[in-house]
C-alpha positions in Angstrom: -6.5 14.6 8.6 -3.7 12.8 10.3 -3.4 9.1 10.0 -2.9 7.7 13.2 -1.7 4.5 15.5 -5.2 3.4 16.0 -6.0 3.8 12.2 -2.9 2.2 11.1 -3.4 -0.6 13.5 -7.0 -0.8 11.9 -6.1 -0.8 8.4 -3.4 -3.7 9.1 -5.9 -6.1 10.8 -8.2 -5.3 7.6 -5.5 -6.7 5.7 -4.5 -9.8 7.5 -8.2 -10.5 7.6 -8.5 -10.7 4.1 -5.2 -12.6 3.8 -6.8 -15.2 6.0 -10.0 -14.9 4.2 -7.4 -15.9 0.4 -5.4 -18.2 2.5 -2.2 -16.1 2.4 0.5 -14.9 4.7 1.2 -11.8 4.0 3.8 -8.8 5.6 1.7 -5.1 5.8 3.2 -1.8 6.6 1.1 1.3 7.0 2.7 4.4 6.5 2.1 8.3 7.4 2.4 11.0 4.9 6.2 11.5 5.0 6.3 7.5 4.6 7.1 7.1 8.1 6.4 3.9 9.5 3.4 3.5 11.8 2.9 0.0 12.0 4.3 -3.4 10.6 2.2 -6.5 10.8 4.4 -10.0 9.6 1.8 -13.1 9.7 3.2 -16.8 11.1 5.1 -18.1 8.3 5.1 -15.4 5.9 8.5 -14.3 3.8 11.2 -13.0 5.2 11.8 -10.5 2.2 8.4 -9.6 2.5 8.7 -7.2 5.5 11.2 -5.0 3.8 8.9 -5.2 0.5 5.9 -4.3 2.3 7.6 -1.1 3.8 8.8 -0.2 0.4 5.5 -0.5 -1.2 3.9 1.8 1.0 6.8 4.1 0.9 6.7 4.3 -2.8 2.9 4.8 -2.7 3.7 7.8 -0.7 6.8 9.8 -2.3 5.8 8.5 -5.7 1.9 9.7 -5.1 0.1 6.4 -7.2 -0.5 2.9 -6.5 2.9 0.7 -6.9 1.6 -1.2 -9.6 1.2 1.9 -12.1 4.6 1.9 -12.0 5.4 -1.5 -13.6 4.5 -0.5 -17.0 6.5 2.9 -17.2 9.3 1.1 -15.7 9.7 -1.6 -18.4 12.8 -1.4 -20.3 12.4 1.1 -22.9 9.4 2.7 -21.0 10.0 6.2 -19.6 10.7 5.4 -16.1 13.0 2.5 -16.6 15.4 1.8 -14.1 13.3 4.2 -11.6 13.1 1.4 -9.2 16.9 1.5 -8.8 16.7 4.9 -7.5 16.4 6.6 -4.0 18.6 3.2 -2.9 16.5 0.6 -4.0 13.3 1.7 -2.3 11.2 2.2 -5.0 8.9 -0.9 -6.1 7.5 -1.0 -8.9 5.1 -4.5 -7.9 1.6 -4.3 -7.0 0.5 -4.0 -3.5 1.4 -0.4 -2.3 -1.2 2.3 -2.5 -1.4 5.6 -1.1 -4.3 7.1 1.1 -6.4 9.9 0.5 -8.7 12.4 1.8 -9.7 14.4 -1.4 -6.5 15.5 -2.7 -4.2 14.8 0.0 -2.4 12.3 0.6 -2.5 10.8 4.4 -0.7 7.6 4.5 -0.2 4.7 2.6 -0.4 0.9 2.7 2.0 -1.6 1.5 1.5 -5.5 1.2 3.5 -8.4 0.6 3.3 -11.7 0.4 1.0 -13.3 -2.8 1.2 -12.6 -6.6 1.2 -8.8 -7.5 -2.6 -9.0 -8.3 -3.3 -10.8 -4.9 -1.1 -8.1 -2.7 -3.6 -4.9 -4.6 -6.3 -7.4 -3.5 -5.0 -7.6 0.0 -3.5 -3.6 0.0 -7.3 -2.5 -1.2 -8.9 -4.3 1.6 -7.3 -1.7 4.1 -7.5 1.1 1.7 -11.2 0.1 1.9 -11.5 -0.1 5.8 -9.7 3.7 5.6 -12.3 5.0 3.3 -15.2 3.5 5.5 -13.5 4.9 8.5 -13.2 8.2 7.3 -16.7 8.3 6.0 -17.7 7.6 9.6 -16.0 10.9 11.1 -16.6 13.0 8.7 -20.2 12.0 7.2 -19.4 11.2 4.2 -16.1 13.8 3.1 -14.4 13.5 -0.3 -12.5 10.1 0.6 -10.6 8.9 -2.8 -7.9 5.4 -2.8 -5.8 5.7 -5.9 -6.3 1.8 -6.5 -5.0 2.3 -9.9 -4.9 -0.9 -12.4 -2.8 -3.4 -14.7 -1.9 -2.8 -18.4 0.4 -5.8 -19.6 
């Protein structure tokens, strides 16, 4: 399966919708599977810095193949990624809010979200990752759809 514009446009309008619904302005980026961009979405009055931390997320979800926020804990100093988000030119984020898409064991895309706490953005980032699972369910009756939502350990 290919992600697509129409998808991508879907699974951003999933997200602001819930951002509305928690009263947050949020940045989202949906990605392809190279971490190409597809579409940005930036709500009235939301952070600057978010838009380049939403694309980031979703990158990272991508080329690093897990949810953003599994990475905070390895990353910790002393853990066994430390300093991992200094990497690949400071594109790697290791906050909540970026998580890759799936159909079985492939990856297709991911979604990155900025804008509210870490837990808010995985709030925000799985309301699209749901919309993508219910879309893909709908074409394909029901396929081996799986979200890596991943969780927090502090």
């Amino acid at each position: 399966m290919v992600l697509t514009l129409e998808a991508a446009k879907h699974l951003a309008e999933a997200a602001e919708h819930k951002a509305r619904q928690m009263g947050l302005r949020i940045s989202v980026s949906v990605v392809d599977d190279g971490g190409n961009l597809l579409v940005f979405h930036r709500m009235e009055r939301a952070r600057i810095a978010g838009i380049e931390i939403s694309k980031n997320k979703a990158w990272t979800s991508v080329s690093m193949q897990q949810p953003t926020a599994n990475l905070a804990q390895s990353a910790q100093p002393g853990g066994p990624a430390f300093g991992i988000n200094t990497t690949n030119e400071g594109r790697i984020v290791i906050l909540g809010g970026g998580i890759p898409l799936m159909v079985g064991d492939h990856i297709v895309g991911g979604v990155g979200v900025s804008g509210g706490s870490g837990a808010q953005d995985i709030e925000v980032a799985t309301a699209a990752v749901q919309a993508f699972e219910a879309m893909v369910a709908g074409m394909s009756n029901g396929a081996n759809v799986n979200a890596r939502i991943g969780s927090y350990r502090y």
